[in-house]
C-alpha positions in Angstrom: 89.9 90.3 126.6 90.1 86.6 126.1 87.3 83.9 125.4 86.8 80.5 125.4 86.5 80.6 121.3 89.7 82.8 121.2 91.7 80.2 123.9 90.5 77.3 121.7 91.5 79.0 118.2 95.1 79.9 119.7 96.0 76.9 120.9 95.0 75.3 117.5 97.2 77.4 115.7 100.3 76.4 117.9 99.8 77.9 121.3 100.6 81.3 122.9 103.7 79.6 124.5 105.5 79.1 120.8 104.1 82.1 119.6 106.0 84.4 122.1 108.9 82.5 121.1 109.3 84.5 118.2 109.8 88.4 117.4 109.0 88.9 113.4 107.7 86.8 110.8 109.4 86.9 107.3 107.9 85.5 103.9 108.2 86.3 100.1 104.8 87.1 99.3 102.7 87.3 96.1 99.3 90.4 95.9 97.6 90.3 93.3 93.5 90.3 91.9 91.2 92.7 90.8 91.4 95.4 93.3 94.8 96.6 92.0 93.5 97.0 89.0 90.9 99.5 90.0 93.6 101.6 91.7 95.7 101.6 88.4 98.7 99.5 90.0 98.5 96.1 88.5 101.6 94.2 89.6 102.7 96.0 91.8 102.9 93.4 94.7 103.1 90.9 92.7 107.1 89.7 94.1 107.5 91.3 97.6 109.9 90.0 100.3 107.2 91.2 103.9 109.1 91.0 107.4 107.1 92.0 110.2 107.2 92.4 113.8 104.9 90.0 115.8 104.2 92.1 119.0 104.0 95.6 117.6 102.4 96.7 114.1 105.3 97.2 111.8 106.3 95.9 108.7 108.9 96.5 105.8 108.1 95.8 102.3 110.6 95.1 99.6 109.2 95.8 95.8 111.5 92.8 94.6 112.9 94.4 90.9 111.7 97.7 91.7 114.3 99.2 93.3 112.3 100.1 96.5 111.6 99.5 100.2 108.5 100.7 102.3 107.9 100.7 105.9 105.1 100.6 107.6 103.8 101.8 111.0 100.3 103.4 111.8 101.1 106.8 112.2 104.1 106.8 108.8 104.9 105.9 105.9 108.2 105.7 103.9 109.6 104.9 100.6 112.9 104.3 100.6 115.4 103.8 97.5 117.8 100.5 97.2 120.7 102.9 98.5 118.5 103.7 101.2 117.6 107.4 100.3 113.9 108.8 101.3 111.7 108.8 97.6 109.0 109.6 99.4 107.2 109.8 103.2 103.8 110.2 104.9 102.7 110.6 108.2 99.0 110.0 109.2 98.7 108.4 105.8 95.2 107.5 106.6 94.3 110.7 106.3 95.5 110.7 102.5 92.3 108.2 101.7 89.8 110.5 102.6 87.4 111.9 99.6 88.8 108.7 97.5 85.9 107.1 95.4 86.7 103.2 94.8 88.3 103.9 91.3 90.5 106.4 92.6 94.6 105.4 91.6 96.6 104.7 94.8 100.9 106.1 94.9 103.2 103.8 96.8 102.5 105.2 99.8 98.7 103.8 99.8 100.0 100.9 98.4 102.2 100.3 101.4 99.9 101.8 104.1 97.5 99.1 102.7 99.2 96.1 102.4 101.5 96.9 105.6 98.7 96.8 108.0 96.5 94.1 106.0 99.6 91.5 105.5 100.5 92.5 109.2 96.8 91.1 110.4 97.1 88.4 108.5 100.1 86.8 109.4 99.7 87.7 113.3 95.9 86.3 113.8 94.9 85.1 115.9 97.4 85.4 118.1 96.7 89.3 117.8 93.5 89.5 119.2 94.9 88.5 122.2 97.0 91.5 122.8 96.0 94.8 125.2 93.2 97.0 123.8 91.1 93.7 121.7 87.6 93.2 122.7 86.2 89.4 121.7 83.0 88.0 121.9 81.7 85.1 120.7 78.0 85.2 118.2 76.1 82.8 116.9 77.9 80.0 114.3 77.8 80.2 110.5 77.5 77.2 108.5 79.6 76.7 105.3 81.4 74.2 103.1 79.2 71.6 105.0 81.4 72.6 108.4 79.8 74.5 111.3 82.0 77.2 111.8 82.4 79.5 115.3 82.6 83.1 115.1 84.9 84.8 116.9 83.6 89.6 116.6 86.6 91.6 117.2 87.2 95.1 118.1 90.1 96.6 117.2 92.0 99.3 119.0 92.1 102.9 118.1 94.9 103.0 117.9 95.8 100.4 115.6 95.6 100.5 111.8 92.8 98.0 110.7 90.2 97.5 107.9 87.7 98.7 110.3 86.9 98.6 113.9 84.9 95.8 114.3 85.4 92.3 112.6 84.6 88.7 112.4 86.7 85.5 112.7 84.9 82.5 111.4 86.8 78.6 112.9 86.6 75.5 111.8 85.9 72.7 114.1 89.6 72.3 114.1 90.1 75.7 115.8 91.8 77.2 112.5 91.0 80.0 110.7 88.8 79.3 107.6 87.0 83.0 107.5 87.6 86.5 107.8 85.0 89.4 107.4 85.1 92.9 107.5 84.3 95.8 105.7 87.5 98.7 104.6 87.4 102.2 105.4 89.7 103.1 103.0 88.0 101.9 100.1 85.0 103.6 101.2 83.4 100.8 103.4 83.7 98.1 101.1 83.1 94.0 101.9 85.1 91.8 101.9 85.5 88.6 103.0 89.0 86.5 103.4 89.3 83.0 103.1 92.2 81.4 104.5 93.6 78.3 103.2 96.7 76.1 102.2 97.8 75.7 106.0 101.3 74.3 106.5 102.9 74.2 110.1 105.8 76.6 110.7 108.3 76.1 113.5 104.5 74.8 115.3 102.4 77.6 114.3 99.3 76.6 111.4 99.8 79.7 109.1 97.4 79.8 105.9 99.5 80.1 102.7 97.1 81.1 100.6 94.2 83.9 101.2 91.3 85.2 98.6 89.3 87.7 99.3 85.8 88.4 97.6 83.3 90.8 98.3 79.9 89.6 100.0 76.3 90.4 99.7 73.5 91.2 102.4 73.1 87.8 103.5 77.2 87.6 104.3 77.6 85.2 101.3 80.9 85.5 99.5 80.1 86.9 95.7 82.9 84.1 93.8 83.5 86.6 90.7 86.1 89.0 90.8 88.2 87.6 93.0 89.1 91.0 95.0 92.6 90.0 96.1 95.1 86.9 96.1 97.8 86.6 98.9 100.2 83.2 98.1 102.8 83.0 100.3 106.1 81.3 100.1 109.5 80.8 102.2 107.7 81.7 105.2 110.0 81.6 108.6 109.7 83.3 112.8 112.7 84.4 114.0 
């Protein structure tokens, strides 16, 4: 379902046309803050090489210096050595997060479950909530950083791995993304809130090279301290 808002922010970011120009996205990204602390895996993102797809949800991760490769899709996940043997698979690995408390340490396959469908969002938005099976509708505007900012609620799919069901794009008046909230299932329905930032232009799509996400209170303000998660990307190319 499309919407004025939704029209407006696509064609700021480059325009549906130059978007389907392009099957998957490729960058060397950098994960890092607090959060992968509390699941006992400090570092472990910290040099990956991401390529996705841009038209279906699926995404292979390469643990630069660790010797491994994961790839993502909703329904599976699999850990594959250098040489290309299996280490390690899961399918429905959604399921595995059930009964987890926030503190609870996360394997690979969490990891990559995780950062496959998150980094996937990211990098495809907004372009993504154009595709079958989104519901959009704009609410009222939030005002920030002395800019009036439109929000753009989104409904997910079923059938598509998200942080949750329903979320919230927040654009500037230049139609770019500055805002991104939602709560996540698999840490138990925690906020968070994702601000995107560092925008460089990339074969004429705006992509935000830099992301930090923070938890946020009752009132939807962002809580500055920890700093939940870091995305920097680098190297980023369509092809």
């Amino acid at each position: 379902m499309s919407s004025d808002l939704l029209d407006f922010a696509i064609e700021a970011h480059g325009g549906m046309i130059r978007w389907r120009q392009w099957n998957e996205v490729a960058a060397d990204v950098s994960v890092g803050g607090y959060l992968w602390q509390l699941k006992s895996r400090p570092g472990v993102l910290a040099r990956t090489s991401f390529t996705a797809s841009l038209q279906e949800q699926r995404a292979d991760i390469l643990l630069v210096d660790q010797g491994k490769r994961i790839t993502f899709v909703p329904n599976n996940v699999t850990i594959l050595a250098e040489d290309g043997h299996l280490i390690e698979g899961r399918d429905n690995p959604r399921e595995s997060f059930d009964g987890q408390a926030l503190e609870t340490p996360w394997d690979d396959v969490h990891v990559g479950y995780f950062d496959g469908y998150a980094l996937w969002q990211y990098l495809t938005a907004p372009f993504l909530y154009s595709y079958p099976g989104f519901e959009t509708q704009e609410e009222e505007p939030w005002h920030e950083d002395g800019e009036t900012w439109r929000v753009l609620r989104v409904t997910f799919p079923d059938f598509m791995a998200a942080h949750t069901r329903v979320q919230r794009a927040y654009f500037g008046p230049d139609g770019l993304l500055r805002r991104h909230q939602y709560t996540v299932d698999v840490l138990g329905g925690a906020p968070g809130v994702n601000y995107a930032e560092k925008y460089e232009q990339v074969n004429g799509i705006m992509v935000p090279m830099q992301r930090r996400v923070y938890a946020y209170d009752v009132g939807g303000q962002k809580i500055a301290e920890p700093v939940l998660v870091t995305i920097d990307i680098r190297n980023l190319r369509f092809m």
